[in-house]
C-alpha positions as CSV (number, residue, x, y, z in Angstrom):
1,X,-51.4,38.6,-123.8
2,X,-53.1,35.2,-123.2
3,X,-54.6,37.1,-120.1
4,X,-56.1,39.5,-121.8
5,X,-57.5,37.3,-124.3
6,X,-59.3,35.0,-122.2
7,X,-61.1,38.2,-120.3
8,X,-62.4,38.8,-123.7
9,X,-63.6,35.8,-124.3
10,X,-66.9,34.9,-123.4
11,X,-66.6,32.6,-120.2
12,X,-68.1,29.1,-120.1
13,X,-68.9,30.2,-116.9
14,X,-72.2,32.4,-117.9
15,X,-75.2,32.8,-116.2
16,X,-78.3,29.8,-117.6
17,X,-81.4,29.1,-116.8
18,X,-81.5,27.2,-113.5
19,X,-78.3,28.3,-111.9
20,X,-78.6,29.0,-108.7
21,X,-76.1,31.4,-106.7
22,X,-75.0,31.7,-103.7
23,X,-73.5,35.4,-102.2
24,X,-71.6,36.8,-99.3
25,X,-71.1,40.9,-99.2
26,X,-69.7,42.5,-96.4
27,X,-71.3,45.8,-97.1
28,X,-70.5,50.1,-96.1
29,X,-73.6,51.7,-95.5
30,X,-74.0,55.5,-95.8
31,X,-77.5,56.8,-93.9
32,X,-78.1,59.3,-91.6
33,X,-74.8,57.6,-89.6
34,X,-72.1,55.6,-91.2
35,X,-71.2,52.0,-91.0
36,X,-70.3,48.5,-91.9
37,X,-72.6,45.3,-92.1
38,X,-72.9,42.0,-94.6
39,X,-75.7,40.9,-96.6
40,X,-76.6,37.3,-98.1
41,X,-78.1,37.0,-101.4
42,X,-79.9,34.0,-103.3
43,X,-80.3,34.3,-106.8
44,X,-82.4,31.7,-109.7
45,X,-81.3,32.2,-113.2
46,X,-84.5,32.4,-115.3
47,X,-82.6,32.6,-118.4
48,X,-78.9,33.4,-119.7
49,X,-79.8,37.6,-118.4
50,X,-82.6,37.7,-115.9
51,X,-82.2,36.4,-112.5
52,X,-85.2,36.3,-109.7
53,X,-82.6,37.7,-106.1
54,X,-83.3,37.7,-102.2
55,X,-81.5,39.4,-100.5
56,X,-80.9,39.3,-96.5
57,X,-78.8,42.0,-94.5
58,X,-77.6,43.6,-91.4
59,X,-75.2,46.5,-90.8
60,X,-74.7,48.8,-87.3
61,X,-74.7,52.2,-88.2
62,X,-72.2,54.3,-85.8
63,X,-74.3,58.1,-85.2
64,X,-73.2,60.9,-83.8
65,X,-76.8,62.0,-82.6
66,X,-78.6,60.8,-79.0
67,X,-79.9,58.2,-80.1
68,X,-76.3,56.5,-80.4
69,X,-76.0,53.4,-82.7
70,X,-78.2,51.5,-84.5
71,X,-78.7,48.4,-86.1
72,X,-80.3,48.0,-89.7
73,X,-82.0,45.0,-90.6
74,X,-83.3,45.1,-94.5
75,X,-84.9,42.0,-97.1
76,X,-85.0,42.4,-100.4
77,X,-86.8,40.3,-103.2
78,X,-86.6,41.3,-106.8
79,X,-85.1,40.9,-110.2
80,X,-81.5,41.1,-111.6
81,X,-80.7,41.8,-115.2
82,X,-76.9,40.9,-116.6
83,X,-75.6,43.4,-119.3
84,X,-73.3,40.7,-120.6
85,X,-72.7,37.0,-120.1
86,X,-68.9,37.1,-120.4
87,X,-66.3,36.4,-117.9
88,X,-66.8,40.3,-116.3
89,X,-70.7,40.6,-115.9
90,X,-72.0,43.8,-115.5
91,X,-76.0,43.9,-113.9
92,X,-78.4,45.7,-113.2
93,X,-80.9,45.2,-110.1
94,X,-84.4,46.4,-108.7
95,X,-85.7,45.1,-105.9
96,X,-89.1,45.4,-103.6
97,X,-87.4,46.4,-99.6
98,X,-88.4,46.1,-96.0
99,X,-86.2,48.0,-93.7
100,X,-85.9,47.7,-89.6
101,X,-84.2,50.4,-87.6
102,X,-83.2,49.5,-84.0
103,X,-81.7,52.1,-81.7
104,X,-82.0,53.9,-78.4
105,X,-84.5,56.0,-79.8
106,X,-87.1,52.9,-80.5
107,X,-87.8,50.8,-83.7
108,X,-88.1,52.3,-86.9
109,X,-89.2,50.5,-90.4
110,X,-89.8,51.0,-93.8
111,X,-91.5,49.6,-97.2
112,X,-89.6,50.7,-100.5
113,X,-87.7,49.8,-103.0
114,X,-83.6,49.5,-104.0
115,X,-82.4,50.5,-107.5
116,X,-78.3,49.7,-108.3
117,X,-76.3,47.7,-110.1
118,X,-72.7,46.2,-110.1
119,X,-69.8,44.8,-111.8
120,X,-69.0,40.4,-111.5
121,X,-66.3,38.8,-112.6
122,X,-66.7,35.2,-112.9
123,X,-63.7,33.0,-114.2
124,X,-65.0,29.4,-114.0
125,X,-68.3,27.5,-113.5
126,X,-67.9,27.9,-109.6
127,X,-66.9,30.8,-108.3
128,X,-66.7,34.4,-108.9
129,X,-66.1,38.1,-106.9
130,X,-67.8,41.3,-107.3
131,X,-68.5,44.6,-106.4
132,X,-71.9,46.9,-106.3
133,X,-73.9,50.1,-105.6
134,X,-77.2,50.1,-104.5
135,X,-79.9,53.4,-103.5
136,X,-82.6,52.3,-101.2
137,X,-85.7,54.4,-101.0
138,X,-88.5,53.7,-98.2
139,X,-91.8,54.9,-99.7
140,X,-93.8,54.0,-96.5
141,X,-92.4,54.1,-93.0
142,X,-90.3,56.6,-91.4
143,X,-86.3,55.4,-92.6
144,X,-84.7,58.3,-94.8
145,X,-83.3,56.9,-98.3
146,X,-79.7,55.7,-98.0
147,X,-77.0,54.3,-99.9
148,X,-74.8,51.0,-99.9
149,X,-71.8,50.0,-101.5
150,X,-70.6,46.1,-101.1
151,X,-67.9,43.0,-101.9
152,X,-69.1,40.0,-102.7
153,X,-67.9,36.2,-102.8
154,X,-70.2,34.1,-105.1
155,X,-70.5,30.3,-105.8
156,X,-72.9,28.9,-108.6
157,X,-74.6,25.7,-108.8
């Protein structure tokens, strides 16, 4: 019961201005192959909901096709909005994306943007897990939209 309580409860652990945070995702990646990567992530609270994000990631997509594997290098800088500022923080995030794709086949890039959200949970001032969903689109360059799906370890400071 106490459990259950205290996940109701809004956390002292909440997002405010000046927080900094600190992520680790290892990451599945769905494309025109399949595969696994991680991704680092940097956010600035501007306030108790909006945060300013960079993101930084790399995952080897496994294809079927000649050109073999590939490796997918992506950055991301953009904005994160929090639904909530309780213990379990559900956001929002949009962000403006530069893609590399390195195979066999060559170099490939891309210019876009990445549209997704996910699911925190944050149960002190320190720490906190998650999980997220995010669609990338390239709207220059010649990488196909594709989708990712991540863990994450955060610490706040």
């Amino acid at each position: 019961m106490s459990v259950a309580l205290a996940l109701l409860v809004a956390s002292a652990g909440a997002s405010t201005q000046g927080e900094q945070v600190l992520s680790a995702s290892g990451e599945y990646v769905v494309a025109s192959g399949q595969g696994g990567g991680a991704t680092a992530r940097w956010s600035l609270g501007l306030d108790d909901y909006w945060n300013v994000t960079v993101d930084l990631g790399w995952a080897q997509l496994v294809d079927e096709t000649e050109d073999g594997d590939s490796h997918r290098l992506g950055g991301s800088v953009g904005v994160l909005y929090h639904l909530d500022a309780f213990a379990w923080v559900p956001y929002l995030v949009f962000a403006i994306e530069g893609d590399g794709l390195f195979d066999n086949g060559g170099t490939r890039s891309g210019l876009g943007f990445e549209f997704g959200g996910g699911l925190d949970y944050r149960p002190g001032r320190r720490f906190g897990v998650g999980a997220y969903a995010l669609w990338h689109a390239m709207v220059y360059g010649d990488i196909d939209p594709f989708t990712s799906y991540g863990v994450r370890l955060n610490a706040y400071f």
